[in-house]
C-alpha positions in Angstrom: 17.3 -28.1 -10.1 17.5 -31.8 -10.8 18.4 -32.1 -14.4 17.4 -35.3 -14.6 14.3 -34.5 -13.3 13.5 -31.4 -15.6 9.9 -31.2 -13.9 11.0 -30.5 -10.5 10.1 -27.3 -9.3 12.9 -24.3 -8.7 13.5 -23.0 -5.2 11.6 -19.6 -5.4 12.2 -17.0 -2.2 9.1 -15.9 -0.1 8.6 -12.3 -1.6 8.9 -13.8 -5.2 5.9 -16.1 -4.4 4.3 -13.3 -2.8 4.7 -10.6 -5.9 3.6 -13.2 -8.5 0.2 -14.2 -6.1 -0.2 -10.0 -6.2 0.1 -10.3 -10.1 -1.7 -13.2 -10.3 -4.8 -11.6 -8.6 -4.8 -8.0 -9.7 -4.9 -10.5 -12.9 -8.0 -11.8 -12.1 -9.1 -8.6 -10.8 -8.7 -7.2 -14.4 -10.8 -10.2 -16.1 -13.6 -9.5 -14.4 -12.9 -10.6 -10.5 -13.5 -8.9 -7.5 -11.1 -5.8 -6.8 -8.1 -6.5 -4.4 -8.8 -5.2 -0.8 -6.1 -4.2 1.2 -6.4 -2.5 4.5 -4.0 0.5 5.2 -1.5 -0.4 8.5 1.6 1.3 9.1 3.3 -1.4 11.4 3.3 -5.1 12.1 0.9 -5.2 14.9 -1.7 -4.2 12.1 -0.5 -6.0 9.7 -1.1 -9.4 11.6 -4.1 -8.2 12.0 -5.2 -7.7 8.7 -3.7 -10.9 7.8 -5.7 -12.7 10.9 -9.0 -10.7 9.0 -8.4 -13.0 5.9 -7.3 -10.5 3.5 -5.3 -10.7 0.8 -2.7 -7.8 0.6 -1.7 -4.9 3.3 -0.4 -1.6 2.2 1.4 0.4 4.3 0.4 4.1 4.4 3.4 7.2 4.8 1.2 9.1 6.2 0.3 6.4 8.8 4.5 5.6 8.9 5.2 9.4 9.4 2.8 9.3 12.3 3.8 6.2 13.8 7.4 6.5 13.3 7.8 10.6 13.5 4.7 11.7 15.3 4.3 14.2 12.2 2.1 15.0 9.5 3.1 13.3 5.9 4.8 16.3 4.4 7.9 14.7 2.9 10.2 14.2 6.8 10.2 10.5 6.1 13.0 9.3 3.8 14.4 6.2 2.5 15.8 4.5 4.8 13.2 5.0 7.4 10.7 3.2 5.1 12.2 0.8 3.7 13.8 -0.2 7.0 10.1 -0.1 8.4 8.8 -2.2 5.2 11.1 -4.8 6.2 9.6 -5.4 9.7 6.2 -5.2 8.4 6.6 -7.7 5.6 8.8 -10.4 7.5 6.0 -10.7 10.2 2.7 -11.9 7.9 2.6 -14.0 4.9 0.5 -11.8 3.0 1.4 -9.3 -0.7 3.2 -6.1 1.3 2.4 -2.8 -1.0 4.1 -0.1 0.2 3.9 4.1 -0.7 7.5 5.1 -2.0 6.3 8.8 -1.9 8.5 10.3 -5.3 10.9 7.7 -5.3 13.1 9.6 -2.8 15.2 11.5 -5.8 16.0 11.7 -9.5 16.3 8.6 -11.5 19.4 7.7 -9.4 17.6 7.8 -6.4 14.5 5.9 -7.7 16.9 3.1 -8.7 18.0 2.3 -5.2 14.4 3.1 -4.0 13.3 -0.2 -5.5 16.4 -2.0 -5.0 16.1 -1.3 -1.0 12.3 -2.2 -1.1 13.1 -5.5 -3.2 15.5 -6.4 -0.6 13.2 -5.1 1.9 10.7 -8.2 0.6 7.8 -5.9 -0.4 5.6 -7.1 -2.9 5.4 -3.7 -4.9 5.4 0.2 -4.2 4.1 3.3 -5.6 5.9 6.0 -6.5 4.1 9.5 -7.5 4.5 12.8 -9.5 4.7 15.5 -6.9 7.7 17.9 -6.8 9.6 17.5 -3.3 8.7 18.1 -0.4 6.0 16.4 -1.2 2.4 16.5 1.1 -0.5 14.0 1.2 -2.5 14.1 -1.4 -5.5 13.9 0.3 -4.7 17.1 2.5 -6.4 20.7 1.1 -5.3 21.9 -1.8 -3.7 21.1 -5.1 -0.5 19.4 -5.6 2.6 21.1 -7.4 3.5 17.6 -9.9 7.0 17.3 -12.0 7.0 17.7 -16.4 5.6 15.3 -17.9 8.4 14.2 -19.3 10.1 14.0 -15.9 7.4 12.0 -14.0 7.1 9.4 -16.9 11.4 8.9 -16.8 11.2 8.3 -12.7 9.0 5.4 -13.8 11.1 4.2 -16.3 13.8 4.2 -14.4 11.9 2.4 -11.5 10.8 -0.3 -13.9 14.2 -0.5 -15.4 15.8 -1.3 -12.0 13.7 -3.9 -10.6 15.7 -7.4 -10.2 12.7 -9.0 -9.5 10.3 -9.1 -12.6 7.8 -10.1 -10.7 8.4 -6.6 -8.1 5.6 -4.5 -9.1 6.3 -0.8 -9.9 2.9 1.2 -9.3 3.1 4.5 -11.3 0.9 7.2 -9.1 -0.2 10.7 -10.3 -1.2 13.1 -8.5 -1.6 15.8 -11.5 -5.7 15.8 -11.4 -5.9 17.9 -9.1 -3.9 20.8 -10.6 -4.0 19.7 -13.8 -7.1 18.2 -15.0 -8.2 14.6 -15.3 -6.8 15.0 -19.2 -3.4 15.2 -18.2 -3.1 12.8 -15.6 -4.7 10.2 -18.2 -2.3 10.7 -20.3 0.7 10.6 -18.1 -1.0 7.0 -16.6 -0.8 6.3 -20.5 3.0 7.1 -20.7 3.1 5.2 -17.4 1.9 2.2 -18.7 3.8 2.6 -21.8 7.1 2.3 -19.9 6.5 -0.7 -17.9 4.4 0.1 -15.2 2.2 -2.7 -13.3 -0.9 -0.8 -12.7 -1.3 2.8 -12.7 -2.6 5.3 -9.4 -4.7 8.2 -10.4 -4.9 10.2 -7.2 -8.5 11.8 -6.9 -9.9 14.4 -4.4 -13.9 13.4 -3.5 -16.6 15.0 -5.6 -19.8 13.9 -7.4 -18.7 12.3 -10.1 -15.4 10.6 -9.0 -16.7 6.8 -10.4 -17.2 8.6 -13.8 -13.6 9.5 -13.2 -12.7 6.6 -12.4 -14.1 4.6 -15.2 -12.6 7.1 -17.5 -9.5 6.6 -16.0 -9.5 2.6 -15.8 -11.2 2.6 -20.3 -8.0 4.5 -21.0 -5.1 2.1 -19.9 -5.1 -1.9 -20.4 -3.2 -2.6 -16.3 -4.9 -2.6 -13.1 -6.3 0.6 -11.9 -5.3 1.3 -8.2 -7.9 3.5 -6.0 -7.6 5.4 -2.7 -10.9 4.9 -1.0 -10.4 7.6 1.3 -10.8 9.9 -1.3 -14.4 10.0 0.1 -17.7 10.7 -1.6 -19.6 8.0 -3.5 -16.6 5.7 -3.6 -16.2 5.4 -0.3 -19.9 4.3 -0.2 -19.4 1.4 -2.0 -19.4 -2.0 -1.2 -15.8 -3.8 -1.5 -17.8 -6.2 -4.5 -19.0 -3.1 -5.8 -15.5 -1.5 -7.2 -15.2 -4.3 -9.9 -17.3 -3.1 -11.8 -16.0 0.7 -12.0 -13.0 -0.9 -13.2 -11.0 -1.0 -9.5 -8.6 -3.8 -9.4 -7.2 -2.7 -6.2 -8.4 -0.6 -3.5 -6.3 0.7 -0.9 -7.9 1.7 2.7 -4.8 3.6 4.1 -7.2 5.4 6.8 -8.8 2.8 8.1 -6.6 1.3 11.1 -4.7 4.7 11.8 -8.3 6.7 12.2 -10.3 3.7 14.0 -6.8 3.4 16.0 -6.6 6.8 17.2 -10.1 7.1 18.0 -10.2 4.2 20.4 -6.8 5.2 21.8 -8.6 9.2 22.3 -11.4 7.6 23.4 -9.8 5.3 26.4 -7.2 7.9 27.0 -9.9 10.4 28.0 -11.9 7.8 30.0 -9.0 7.2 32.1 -8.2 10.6 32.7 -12.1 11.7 33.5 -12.8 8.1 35.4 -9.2 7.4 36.8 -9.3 4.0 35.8 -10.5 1.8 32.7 -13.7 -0.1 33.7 -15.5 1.7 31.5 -13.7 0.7 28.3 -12.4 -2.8 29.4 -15.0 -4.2 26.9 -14.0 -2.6 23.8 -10.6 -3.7 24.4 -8.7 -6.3 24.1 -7.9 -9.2 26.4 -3.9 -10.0 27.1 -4.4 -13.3 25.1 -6.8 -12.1 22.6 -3.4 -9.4 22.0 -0.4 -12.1 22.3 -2.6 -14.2 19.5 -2.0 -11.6 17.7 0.8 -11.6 17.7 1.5 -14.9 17.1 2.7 -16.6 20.7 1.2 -19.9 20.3 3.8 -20.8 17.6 6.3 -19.0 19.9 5.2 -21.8 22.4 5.0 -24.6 20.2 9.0 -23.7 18.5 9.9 -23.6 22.4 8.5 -26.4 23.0 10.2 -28.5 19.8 13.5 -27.5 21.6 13.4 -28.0 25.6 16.3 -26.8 27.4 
């Protein structure tokens, strides 16, 4: 900085700018805005595209990463440096808020400290770390989740608040406790959550009929941003985007979406070329070469080139 020119602006990296437009708009999301859509993806290729969709944060799902990367179901094979390594990829290839599932925080309160230091460096906007005892399993698979003490879950969030060297790194404290525990407990553990520094707070809910009551119950209780899995199914996932607002949603997370509309088309040509022996039949639900090369951004490949002929 200039100091004679005390009004000029400090140099501030990409990711900062990026975590403090997050903040900013789970912000605004909290004073009465529209929640914060963002589409599950578990690699670049769909996050470009969700970026190219025009909206405003991607989260990246373990499940879909354990799939993509492992070819497994998410029961706790991916570690650290898989995801984080992955998270790096992903965020350096669209100019859009990367959230990304840290599962437990990959450890004890050592472990979460280099958790969020590798996903800092990594350029992520924020991650989520949970309460279930390792190995852990998606949430969203049958059956209840085993979760840590109380006292043990709310210190992993400390910590992870603690260690960030980014203020503006957001620290999502998820529990997963409902489920075996009652709605009760897991309100007060996203109490102690919030009490230790947490940016918003993850209740993870299984669907049934009165999940928005939940919700709402869950969202009156703390004063940060409530995040919400819409694949939890039922009525939530019949609302409209517009609609979560005003159930006290600041930011919904889709991480479903691309992996199950992905592996449908990919079943669905697969099958068609194996029955048909060719793919006429689904050329027009695919794309074209340069509809996929936009994508992935060659025209500004072409244009660089073409700044610096040879």
């Amino acid at each position: 900085m200039n100091a004679s020119n005390p009004k000029q602006p400090t140099h501030i990296s990409r990711a900062s700018r990026l975590r403090q437009a997050l903040r900013l708009r789970l912000a605004q999301a909290m004073q009465g805005g529209t929640a914060l859509v963002a589409p599950g993806i578990y690699d670049g290729y769909g996050a470009r595209m969700v970026a190219q969709a025009g909206f405003e944060a991607v989260y990246m799902t373990g499940n879909g990463v354990s799939a993509c990367l492992l070819g497994r179901p998410d029961v706790g094979l991916i570690d650290l440096s898989l995801m984080a390594g992955h998270a790096r990829n992903v965020a350096a290839c669209m100019d859009l808020p990367l959230v990304c599932d840290a599962d437990t925080g990959y450890g004890g309160v050592v472990g979460v400290r280099r958790t969020v230091e590798e996903f800092e460096a990594a350029g992520v906007a924020g991650i989520h770390i949970e309460d279930q005892i390792s190995p852990k399993r998606c949430a969203q698979m049958p059956g209840a989740r085993e979760v840590l003490p109380f006292k043990t879950a709310v210190a992993k969030i400390e910590a992870a608040v603690a260690a960030c060297g980014d203020p503006d790194f957001l620290v999502i404290a998820r529990t997963d406790s409902a489920a075996s525990c009652g709605l009760a407990e897991a309100i007060l553990r996203a109490q102690a959550f919030e009490r230790v520094g947490a940016a918003a707070v993850f209740v993870e809910l299984k669907a049934h009929a009165g999940i928005l009551d939940d919700i709402r119950r869950i969202a009156d209780a703390v004063s940060i941003p409530c995040m919400v899995n819409i694949d939890a199914g039922g009525p939530l996932a019949a609302l409209h985007s517009d609609q979560l607002h005003s159930h006290g949603i600041a930011m919904a997370i889709y991480p479903g979406l691309i992996r199950n509309a992905l592996g449908f088309a990919m079943r669905d040509a697969l099958q068609h070329l194996k029955k048909d022996g060719s793919t006429v039949a689904v050329r027009p639900r695919m794309l074209s070469s340069s509809e996929y090369n936009d994508f992935l951004g060659m025209p500004e490949v072409e244009q660089w080139e073409a700044r610096f002929p040879e």
